[in-house]
C-alpha angles and dihedrals in degrees: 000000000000120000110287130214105218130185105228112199127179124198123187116291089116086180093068107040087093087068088038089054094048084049094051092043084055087057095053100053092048082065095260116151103225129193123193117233115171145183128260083253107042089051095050112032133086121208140178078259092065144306127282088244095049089048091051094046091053098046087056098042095049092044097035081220145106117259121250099225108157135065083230095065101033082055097087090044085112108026083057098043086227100165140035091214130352122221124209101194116179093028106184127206095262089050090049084050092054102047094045089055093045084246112154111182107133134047100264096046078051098043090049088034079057108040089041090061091068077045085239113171116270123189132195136218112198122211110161141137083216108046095114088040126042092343097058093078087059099047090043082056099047091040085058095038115107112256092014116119136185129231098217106262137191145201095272099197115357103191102045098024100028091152093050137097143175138187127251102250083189089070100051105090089052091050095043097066086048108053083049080066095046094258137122115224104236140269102029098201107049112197115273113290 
């Protein structure tokens, strides 16, 4: 497949951006031009998953681009036609609930809101302690929404987090060649890791 330009966001599950950054780094040596676009809060908090400087760093190493980081500047992401698919990955519940309700208040629901009017592909990347709780009927919606793709997820702890899921990041690269196609990498739910 050509190279593809792909919008990269990242919303706040800060346990899982080490699996996000291995993901990214996967895209770039198959050839795939990334920019960062991140939430309000994965550009400004620190964590005891990294700091908010460390995050940042590496979304721009990795990318060799600038982050996307307002509304104001994900805004032109479609008018543009900046990218040939967008990855949220990780997409937190929040951001599930947002892009479910057509709700764009924050520089990755603009940056999808955008890229989604030139019905460009969009995948998602779960990663939720809800999934299987309030956030199910979000991700049901998006999962039946027209230019919207899963990252395969699982069950990540079923007896202390039996309402939680996360996707397979090591999945990513695979689905999201395919979702730039207008396929969803099969099966959705994986057993229970």
């Amino acid at each position: 497949m050509d190279k593809l330009r792909i919008g990269y966001a990242f919303t706040g599950s800060f346990c899982t951006f080490s699996n996000s950054f291995a993901a990214m780094r996967e895209l770039v040596s198959l050839g795939h031009e990334l920019t960062p676009i991140a939430s309000f809060n994965s550009y400004n908090l620190s964590t005891r998953f990294g700091t908010a400087e460390e995050n940042r760093r590496k979304m721009t190493e990795i990318s060799g681009k600038d982050i996307i980081c307002t509304i104001e500047k994900a805004e032109p992401i479609g008018p543009k036609k900046m990218f040939d698919l967008l990855i949220v990955a990780p997409c937190t519940s929040n951001t599930l609930a947002k892009l479910a309700n057509g709700i764009n208040d924050t520089p990755v629901t603009m940056a999808v809101k955008s890229h989604l009017r030139n019905a460009g592909p969009v995948l998602i990347a779960i990663s939720t302690n809800d999934a299987l709780a309030a956030a199910a009927k979000n991700i049901g919606a998006l999962q039946n929404s027209r230019g919207y793709y899963f990252v395969p997820y699982r069950q990540d702890d079923t007896v202390k987090k039996p309402m939680s899921a996360v996707a397979d990041f090591t999945l990513l690269p695979e689905a999201a060649l395919l979702a730039a196609r207008g396929a969803q990498l099969q099966p959705i739910i994986r057993p229970a890791g």
